[in-house]
Structures are given as structure tokens and as C-alpha cells.
N, C-alpha and C positions, 0 to 999 in steps of 0.2 A: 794700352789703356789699363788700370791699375784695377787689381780684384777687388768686388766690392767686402768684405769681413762679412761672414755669418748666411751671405746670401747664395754663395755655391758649396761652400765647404761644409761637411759634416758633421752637425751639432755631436757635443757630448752626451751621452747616455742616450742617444737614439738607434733603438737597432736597425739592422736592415731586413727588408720583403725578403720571407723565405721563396726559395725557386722551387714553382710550383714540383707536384713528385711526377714523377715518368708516368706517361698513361696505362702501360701496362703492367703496376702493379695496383690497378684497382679493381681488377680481377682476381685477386685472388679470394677461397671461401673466406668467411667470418666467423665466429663460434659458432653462432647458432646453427652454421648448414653443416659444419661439421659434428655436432650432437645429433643435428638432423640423420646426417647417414650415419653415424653410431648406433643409433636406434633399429634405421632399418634394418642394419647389418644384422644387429642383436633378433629384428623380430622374424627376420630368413633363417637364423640358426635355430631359434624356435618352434617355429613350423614346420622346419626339416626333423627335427630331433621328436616330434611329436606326433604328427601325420607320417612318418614313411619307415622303414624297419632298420633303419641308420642303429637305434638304440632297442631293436629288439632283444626280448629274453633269450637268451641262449644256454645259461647255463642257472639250475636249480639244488641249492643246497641247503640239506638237512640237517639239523643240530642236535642231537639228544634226545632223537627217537633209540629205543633199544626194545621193547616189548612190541609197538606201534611198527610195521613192514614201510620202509620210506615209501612200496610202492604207493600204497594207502596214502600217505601224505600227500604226495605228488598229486593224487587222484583228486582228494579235496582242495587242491589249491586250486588249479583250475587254469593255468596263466592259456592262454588263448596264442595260436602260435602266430607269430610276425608282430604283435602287438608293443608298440612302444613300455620302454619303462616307464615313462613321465604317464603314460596310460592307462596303469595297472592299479585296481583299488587293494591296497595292501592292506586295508580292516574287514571289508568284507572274505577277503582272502583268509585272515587271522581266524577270523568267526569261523568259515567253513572248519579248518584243520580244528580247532578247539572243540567243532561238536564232535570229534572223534571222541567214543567214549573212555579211553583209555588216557585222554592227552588232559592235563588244568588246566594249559596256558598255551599260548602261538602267538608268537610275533613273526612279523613280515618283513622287510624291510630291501630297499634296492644297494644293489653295490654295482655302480657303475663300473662301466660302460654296459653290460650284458648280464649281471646275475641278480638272482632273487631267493635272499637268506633267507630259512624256514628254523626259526629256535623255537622248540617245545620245550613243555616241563611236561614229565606222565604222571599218571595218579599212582602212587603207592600202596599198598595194603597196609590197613594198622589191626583190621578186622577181618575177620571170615564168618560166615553164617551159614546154615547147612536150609536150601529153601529149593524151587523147584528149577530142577535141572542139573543140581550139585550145590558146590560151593559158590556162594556170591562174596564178590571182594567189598568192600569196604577202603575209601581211605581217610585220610584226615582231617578232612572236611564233611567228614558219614557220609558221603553217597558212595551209591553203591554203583558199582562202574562196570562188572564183568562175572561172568562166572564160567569160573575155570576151577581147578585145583588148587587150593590158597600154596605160598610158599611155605619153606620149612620156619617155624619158629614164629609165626602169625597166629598170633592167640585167636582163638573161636569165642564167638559170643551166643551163649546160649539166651535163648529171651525168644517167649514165644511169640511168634512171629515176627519177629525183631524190626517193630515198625518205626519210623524215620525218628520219634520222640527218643524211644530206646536208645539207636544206634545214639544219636547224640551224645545222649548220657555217656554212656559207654566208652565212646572215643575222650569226651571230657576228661573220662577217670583215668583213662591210658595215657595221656598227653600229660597228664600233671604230675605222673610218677617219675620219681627219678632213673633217666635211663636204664641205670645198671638195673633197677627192679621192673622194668619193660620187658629187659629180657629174660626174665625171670617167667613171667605169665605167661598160663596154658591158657586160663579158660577165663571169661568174664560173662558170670550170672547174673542177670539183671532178671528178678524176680518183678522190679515195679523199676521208675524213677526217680525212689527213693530210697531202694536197698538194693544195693549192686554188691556181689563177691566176687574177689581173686581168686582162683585157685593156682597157685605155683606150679612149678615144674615137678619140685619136690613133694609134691603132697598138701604141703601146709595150707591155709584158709586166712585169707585177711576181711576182715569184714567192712567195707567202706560206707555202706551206707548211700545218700544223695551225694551229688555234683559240688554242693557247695561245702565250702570250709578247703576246697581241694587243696591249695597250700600250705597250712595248718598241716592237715593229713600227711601229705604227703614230707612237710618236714619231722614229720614223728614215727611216720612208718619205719623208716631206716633204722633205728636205733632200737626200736621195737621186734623188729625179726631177728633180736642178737640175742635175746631171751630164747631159753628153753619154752617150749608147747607150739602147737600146732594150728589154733585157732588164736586171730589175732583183731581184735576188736577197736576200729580208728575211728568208728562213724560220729561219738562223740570226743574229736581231739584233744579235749579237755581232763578227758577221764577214760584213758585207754586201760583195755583189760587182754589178757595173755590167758589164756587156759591150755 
């Protein structure tokens, strides 16, 4: 019996039924359940790393204490012991070591797995004052931080009772001198807030005057102490005088 054309044979451009896929690979996850356990994964290592002493402090290091005894730092840091890093408040941390009176600045910071960096900056003396108890320091900021025995070559500020307005002034006029004439000064007299004196190492007398113009001043004082005389008059830098 003769084939009918078209009726059993397989037209052109018609595909064939894909065969269906094997049943068991419709088991396998999909993205979402594997982001799913990613997650969980990530939120078990968080809660271990956080709750249990996996990441406790173990080791504590100091930076650039030298006046300030690390034990002193340590004491005001305070790390609490078994206490996770991820746990630890490193600004309230910071603050405590900073009210050391001795310290300006304390940063905190973690260095995993196990340490806790302590970087200070201390206060320096730019001043000393003679008040109760000895010498009180001064640094560059005028507060007065400590009193000790000032170091050697720490100019004194005479100024009675050399109250917080004073020391400003004071430190202002020392700050604005050219280094090398910094170390030059023994004494800074502050009679008021508006007449401060030098006195040199060597004897000599500059007379500055107030806080302002300090620029001015202090680009004329230099060239001014190459004159012969003793007393040296900047307070008006417009019209300096030599005696």
C-alpha cells in the first residue's frame, strides 16, 4: 500500500518533543536556597565570633607612651577579660586613656584576630609656672597638665597668677617665634594681655607687646636682634626701636 506524502513523514522546520529530564535532577538546590545557607553560614560565624571568646582580646599594645607608665594606660583602657573584639567600645576606650592628664589624644583600634592598638600623643611643655606645689607644665594648647620639675630649656612664665587668659597669650607669643628664637627664651613676662616680654638666654629684652600682629613680629624680630643693644622693641612692627 503506497505512503500517503506529508502524512507520516516529518515536515520540514518542525522540531522534535524534547525528552522529558531524569527525575532526579529536580532535586537539586536553586539559587535562592543556596544564598539561603550562605546567610545562615555567615550568621553562625557571627554569633560565634561575637558571643563566645573565639575573638577575645589577648594581646594589648601601647604606642608612644614615654612620660605616661603603659601600666597606667592599660588600667584606663579597661578591655574586660574573655570579651569579644567585635564587643569592645573602642571610643569610650579612647576617652578613658585621653583623660590621662598627661596624654592629648588616644585612639583605639582592633587588629585581629586577638589585639587592641592603644596610639597616644602626650602633652609637651612649652611653659612652666611656679604655683602651688612646684612647677606646673603648660603645653600647647595652655593647659596645664602636671606639676613636676619643668625640663631643661622650658622657658618660665612669670604672670601673676598666670590665669588660663595669660597662659594663652603666652603660648600664642612662643608659637609664633621662629624656632631657633624659641630656644633662645628663658622667661616670658606677661605683665597684662597686652604687654608680654622676652627675656633671652643671654640677657637681652624683646619687648612684644599683645598676641596680635604675631607674624609681622615675629618676621622682624630676626633681623632685629643682629643690631647691637639690649632692649628690643617689636610691639609696634611698623616702627621697631633698639636701645
Amino acid at each position: 500500500m503506497p505512503a500517503w506524502p506529508g502524512r507520516f513523514a516529518a515536515r520540514p522546520g518542525r522540531r522534535r518533543p524534547r525528552a522529558p529530564r531524569p527525575a532526579g535532577r529536580r532535586g537539586l538546590p536553586g539559587v535562592p536556597a543556596r544564598v539561603a545557607l550562605g546567610v545562615a553560614v555567615l550568621v553562625a560565624v557571627v554569633a560565634v565570633a561575637y558571643f563566645t571568646p573565639v575573638f577575645a582580646v589577648r594581646t594589648v599594645r601601647v604606642d608612644g607612651a614615654a612620660a605616661v607608665p603603659e601600666d597606667q594606660v592599660r588600667a584606663e583602657l579597661g578591655v574586660p577579660d574573655g570579651l569579644s573584639m567585635l564587643r569592645i567600645d573602642t571610643t569610650a576606650m579612647a576617652a578613658r586613656v585621653a583623660s590621662i592628664p598627661k596624654i592629648s589624644t588616644a585612639r583605639v583600634q582592633r587588629v585581629f584576630p586577638s589585639t587592641v592598638l592603644v596610639t597616644v600623643r602626650e602633652r609637651t611643655p612649652v611653659l612652666w609656672f611656679t604655683g602651688p606645689g612646684g612647677a606646673h607644665l603648660v603645653d600647647a594648647e595652655s593647659i596645664e597638665y602636671a606639676v613636676e620639675p619643668a625640663p631643661a630649656g622650658v622657658p618660665e612664665l612669670a604672670a601673676a597668677g598666670a590665669a588660663p587668659a595669660i597662659r594663652r597669650v603666652a603660648v600664642t607669643v612662643l608659637t609664633a617665634l621662629p624656632p631657633a628664637l624659641t630656644a633662645e627664651v628663658a622667661k616670658v613676662e606677661a605683665r597684662s594681655a597686652s604687654d608680654i616680654v622676652l627675656t633671652l638666654r643671654d640677657g637681652r629684652t624683646v619687648l612684644w607687646g599683645g598676641a596680635g600682629d604675631a607674624a609681622r613680629k615675629a618676621a622682624v624680630v630676626g633681623p632685629l636682634l643682629t643690631r647691637e643693644g639690649t632692649i628690643f622693641d617689636v610691639s609696634s612692627p611698623n616702627l621697631v626701636t633698639v636701645r
